[in-house]
N, C-alpha and C positions, 0 to 999 in steps of 0.2 A: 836752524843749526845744521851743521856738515857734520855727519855721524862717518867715521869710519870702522866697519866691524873688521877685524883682524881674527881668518877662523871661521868665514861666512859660513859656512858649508854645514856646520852643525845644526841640526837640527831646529832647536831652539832657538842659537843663533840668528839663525835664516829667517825664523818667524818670526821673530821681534825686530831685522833688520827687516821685514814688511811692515810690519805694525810702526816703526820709524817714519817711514817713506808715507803711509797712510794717516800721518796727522801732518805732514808736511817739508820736514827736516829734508834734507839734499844729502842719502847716503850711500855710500862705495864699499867697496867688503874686496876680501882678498883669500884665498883657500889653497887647496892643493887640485888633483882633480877632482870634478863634483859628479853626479849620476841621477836621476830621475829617484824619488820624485822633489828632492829639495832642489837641485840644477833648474829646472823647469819653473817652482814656483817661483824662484831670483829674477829670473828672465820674463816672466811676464810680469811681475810685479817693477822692470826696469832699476833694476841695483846695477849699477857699473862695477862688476866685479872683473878681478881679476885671478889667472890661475898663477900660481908663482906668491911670493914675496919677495917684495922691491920698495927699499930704502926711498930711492929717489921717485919713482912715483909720487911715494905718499908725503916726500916732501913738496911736491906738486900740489896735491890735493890741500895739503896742510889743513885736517881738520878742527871742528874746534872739541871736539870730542873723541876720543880714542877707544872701542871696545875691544879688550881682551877675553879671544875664548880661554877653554877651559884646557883646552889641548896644545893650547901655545907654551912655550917654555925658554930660557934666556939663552939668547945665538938665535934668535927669529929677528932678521933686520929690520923686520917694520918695528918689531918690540925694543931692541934697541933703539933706535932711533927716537924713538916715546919717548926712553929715559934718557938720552945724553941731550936732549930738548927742552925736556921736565913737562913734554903736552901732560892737559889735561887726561888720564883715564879711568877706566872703571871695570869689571866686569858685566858681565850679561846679566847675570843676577840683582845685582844691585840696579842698573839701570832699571830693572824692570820695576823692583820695586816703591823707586822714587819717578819712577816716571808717568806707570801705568798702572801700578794700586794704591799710591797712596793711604787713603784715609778710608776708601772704600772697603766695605765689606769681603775680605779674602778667605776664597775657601782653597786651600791648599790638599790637593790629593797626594799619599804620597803610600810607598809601600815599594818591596824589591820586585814584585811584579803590579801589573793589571794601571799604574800611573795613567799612561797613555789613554788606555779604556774609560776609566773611570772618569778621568777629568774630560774625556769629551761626554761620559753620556750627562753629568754636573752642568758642562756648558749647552748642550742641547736641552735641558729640560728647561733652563732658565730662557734660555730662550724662545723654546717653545710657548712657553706660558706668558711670553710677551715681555721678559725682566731687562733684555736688550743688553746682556753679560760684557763683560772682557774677560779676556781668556790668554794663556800662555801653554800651549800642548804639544811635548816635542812628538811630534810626528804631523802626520796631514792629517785632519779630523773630515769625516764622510759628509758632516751638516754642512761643513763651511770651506768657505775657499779658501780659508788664511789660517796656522798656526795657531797667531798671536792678534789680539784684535784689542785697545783700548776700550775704555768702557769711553761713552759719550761723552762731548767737549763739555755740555751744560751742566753734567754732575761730575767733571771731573774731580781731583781735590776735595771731594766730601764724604759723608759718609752715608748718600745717596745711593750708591753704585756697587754691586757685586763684582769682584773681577777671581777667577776660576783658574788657580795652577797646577801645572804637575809639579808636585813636591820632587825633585830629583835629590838624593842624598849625597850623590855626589860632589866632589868638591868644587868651587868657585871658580879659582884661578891659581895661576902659581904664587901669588903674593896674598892669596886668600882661601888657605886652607878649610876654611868652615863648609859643610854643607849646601848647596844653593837654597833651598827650603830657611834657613835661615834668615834671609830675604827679602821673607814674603809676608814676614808678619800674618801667622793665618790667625782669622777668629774661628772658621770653622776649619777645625784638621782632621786628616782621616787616615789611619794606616792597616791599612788593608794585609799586611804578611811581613815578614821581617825573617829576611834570611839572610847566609853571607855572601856577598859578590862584591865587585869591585876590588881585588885581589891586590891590587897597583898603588893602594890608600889606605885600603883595611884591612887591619894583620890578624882580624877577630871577628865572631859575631857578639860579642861585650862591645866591641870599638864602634860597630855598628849601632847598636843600641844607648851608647853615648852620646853619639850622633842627634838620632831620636828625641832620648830626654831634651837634647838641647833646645829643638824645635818647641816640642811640649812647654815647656818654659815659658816660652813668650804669647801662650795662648791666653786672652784677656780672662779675666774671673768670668764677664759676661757671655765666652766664648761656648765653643762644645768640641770633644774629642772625640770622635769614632774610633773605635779601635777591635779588629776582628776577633770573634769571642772566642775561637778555636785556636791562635795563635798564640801560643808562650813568651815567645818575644817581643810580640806586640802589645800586650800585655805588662810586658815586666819596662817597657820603654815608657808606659802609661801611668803607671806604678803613684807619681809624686806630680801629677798634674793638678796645673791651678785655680782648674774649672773644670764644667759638669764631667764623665766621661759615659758614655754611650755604648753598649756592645750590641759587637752586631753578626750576628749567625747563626745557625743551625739548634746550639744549644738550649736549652730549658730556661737557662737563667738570659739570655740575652736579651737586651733590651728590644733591637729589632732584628725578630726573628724567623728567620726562613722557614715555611711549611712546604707539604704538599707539592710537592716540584714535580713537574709534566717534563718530558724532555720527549720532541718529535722533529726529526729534521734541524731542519733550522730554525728552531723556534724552540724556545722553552720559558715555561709559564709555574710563578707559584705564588704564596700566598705570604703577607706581611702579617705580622702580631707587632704591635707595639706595648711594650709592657702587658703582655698578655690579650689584646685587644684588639681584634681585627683591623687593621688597617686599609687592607687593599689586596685586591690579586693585580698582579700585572702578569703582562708577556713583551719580550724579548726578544727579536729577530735575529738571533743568536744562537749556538747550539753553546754547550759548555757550565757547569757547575762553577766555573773559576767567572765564567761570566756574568752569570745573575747575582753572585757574591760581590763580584763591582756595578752592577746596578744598583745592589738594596746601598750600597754605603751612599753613590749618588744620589740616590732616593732619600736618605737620611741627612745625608749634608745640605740638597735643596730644599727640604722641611725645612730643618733648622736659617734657612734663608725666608723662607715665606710661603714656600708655594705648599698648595695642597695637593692630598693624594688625588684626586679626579683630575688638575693638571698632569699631571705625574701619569697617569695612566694612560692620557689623552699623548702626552708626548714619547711617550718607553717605544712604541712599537714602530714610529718614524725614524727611529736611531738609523741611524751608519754607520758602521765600524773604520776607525782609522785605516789609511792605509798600509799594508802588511799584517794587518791581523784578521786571519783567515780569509786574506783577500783571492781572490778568484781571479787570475790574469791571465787567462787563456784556454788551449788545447791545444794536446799534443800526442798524436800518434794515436788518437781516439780517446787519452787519458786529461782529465782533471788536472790544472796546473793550479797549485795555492803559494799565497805568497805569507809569510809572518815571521815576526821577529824574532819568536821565542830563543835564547839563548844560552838558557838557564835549565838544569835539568826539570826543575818544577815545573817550568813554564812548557818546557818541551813535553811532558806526558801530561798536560792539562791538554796542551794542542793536539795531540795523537788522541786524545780521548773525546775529545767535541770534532775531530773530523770522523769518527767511528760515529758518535751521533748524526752525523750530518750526511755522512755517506756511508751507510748501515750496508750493504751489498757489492762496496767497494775494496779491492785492496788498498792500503795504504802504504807511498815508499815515499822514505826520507830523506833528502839530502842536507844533511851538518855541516855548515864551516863553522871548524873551531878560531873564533876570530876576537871576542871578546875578551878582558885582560884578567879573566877570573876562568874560563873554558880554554885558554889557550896553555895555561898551567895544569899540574895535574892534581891540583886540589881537588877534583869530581871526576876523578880517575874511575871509580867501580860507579857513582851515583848516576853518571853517563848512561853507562851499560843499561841497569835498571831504565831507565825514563824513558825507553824505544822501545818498551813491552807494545804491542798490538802490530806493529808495523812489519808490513813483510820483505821489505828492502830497507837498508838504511846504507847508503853514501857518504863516507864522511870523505869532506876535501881536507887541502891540507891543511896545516896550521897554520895559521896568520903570523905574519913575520917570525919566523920561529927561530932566527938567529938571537932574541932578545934574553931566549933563556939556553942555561945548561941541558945538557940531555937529559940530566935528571930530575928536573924540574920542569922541565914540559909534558903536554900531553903527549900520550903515547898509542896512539892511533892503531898502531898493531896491536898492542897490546886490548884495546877496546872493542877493535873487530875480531878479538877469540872471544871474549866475555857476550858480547853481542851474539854470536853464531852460536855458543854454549844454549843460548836460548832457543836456538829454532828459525832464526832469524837472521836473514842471506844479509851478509854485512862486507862490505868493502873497503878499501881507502886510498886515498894519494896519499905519496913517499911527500915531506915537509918539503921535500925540495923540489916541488912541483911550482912553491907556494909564490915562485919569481917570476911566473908565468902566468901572462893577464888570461889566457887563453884555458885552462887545465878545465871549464866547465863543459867543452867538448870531451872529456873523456868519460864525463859522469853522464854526458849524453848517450855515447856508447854501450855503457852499462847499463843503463835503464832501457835500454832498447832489446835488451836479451831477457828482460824481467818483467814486463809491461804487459799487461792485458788490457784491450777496448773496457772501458768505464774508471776504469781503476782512476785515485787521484795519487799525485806526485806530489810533496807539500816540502817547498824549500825555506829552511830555517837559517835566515842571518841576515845580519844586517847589512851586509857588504856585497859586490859585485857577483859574487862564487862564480870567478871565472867566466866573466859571461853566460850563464850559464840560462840568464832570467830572457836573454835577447833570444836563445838558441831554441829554447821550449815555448816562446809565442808566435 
């Protein structure tokens, strides 16, 4: 089949138009401009992409399948073109899950942070233990060279086969507002935190948790829920679920429940109770509380798949972490360069607090772009401030397209580096109208070069280019 992705460049996207090309189909993709590390996987994976969107091309190609991202919207002429044609299309979502989970056993990870993490350390253990997974995980996972990987041709179509998602809650497409996790038909689901983001969709965190229930819903009687025992949200999203549910945390009453926790470096080790009854200790080549809390859930979702804790233990300490999460890409100027996604205030003071683990005798400086469609608003206007507690530099770039809002509904980046500084903490920023300029990560070069001591680490938060800023510090 001739797959064309419309949108390559998404992460997910991009992984599932390899996992296409890797059963056989002949497909093309088309984006805006792309960057390491999804640009790179396209190209050696041999996707005929293109940068731009062009009508006539793709009448060229003339596929016999059409996939629309999530970020495409009507005035995109290849998406035109779709419909004044009437081709066949579909979203990302859906293909994935008629194409690549079928019937198979789906464990779907899902939660406002740790997705990413979780559902690789899910696909790593199953793997490890020899289950030979499919998988769909937006980002690059450490174990494996691909995203998105089918489960095997002999067990496709049945209910043979394990296949491992990130439950993303975001929405589909533009003609399919539901959740992508909707999708996936999971048997085993897992929601690991339930906050509000996604600002561009959801006008709530009720709307969020709407969401939630709806996934819950189609979880089989014979299925299982994981659902984090410290979370309210996630919790009240669990609330009317149709099978077993499972908690999992710290607390007395949880079902699997976190002891004893070791935290050295990079590593941290603690101890499982399963209904009060020792399960296992593992360890984690990970520094971070937010981290072993998405291991124990992938620990709990690949139980409930089959595997045992001596699997399980034999595979935890082989993990990888995806790439961008606390990934380590360099030096510069004698200092530590890290790379992660965090975006989110929670996620950002989980990250500033496992790089304080991991580099216990280090300063730590931050560089923010506000670039996400929930951080670009000032919905976390003070929550911001707070989340850069430990950090002794924090750099925020400028806004991401910040002409899409009024002044008074954007973030206010002056306003966050007095709240910031109120704390002790040397805070800076670029003017929004830096934001037109590919270049502006030379100036945060600049500045970090006045602040910078030999050992120290520099940890840049976002998911985007910041200004070149990733080329300029390796």
């Amino acid at each position: 089949m001739n797959i064309h992705f419309v949108g390559v460049g998404g992460t997910a996207m991009g992984s599932v138009a390899v996992a296409c090309r890797m059963q056989g189909h002949h497909v093309t993709g088309s984006d805006g401009p792309l960057y390491p590390p999804m640009s790179t996987v396209l190209d050696e994976a041999g996707i005929d992409r293109s940068e731009g969107y062009s009508a006539s091309r793709l009448r060229t190609i003339a596929p016999d399948l059409v996939v629309i991202g999530n970020a495409i919207s009507r005035g995109n002429e290849e998406l035109e073109l779709v419909l004044d044609e009437r081709w066949d299309m579909t979203s990302m979502a859906e293909l994935v899950g008629r194409l690549f989970i079928s019937k198979n056993t789906s464990i779907v990870c899902c939660g406002t942070h740790g997705k990413t993490t979780t559902s690789s350390m899910a696909a790593w253990l199953l793997e490890s233990a020899g289950f030979n997974p499919g998988f769909l995980i937006g980002g690059v996972p450490g174990n494996f060279s691909v995203g998105c990987r089918p489960v095997p041709p002999e067990i496709h179509d049945t209910r043979a086969g394990v296949f491992v998602s990130e439950g993303d809650e975001y929405d589909t497409a533009f003609f399919d507002k539901r959740s992508k996790f909707i999708h996936y038909r999971p048997t085993i689901a897992i929601i690991n935190n339930l906050e509000f983001d996604h600002a561009d969709i959801f006008d709530s965190t009720e709307a969020i948790i709407r969401s939630f229930q709806h996934m819950v819903r189609l979880i089989p009687r014979s299925g299982v829920l994981l659902v984090n025992a410290e979370d309210q949200n996630a919790r009240a999203a669990a609330e009317k679920a149709p099978c077993p549910v499972e908690f999992v945390g710290t607390s007395e009453g949880a079902t699997w429940r976190i002891t004893d926790i070791t935290e050295e470096g990079n590593s941290t080790s603690w101890t499982i109770l399963r209904n009060g009854e020792k399960y296992g200790r593992f360890t984690l080549p990970m520094p971070g509380e937010h981290n072993l809390r998405n291991a124990t859930m992938a620990i709990a979702a690949t139980a409930a798949a089959g595997l045992t804790s001596e699997e399980q233990q034999i595979g935890l300490p082989l993990f990888t972490a995806p790439k961008r999460r606390l990934e380590e890409i360099g030096s510069w100027n004698g200092c530590i360069v890290v790379d992660d996604f965090a975006h989110h205030p929670t996620a950002i003071a989980a990250t500033i607090k496992a790089l304080q683990q991991r580099y216990p005798q280090s300063n730590v400086h931050v560089v923010f772009e506000p670039r996400s469609n929930t951080t670009t608003r000032n919905f976390f206007q003070h929550e911001l401030a707070q989340c850069f507690k430990g950090a002794s530099t924090v750099c925020l770039g400028p806004v991401n397209r910040p002409e899409r809002y009024k002044a008074e509904e954007r973030l206010d980046t002056e306003m966050l580096v007095r709240e910031i500084s109120a704390m002790g903490i040397t805070a800076v920023s670029l003017s929004p109208d830096r934001a037109s300029d590919p270049h502006w990560g030379k100036d945060v070069a600049d500045i970090l070069a006045n602040h910078i001591q030999p050992n120290d680490v520099i940890a840049i938060l976002s998911n985007g280019d910041v200004g070149g800023l990733r080329r300029l510090l390796r």
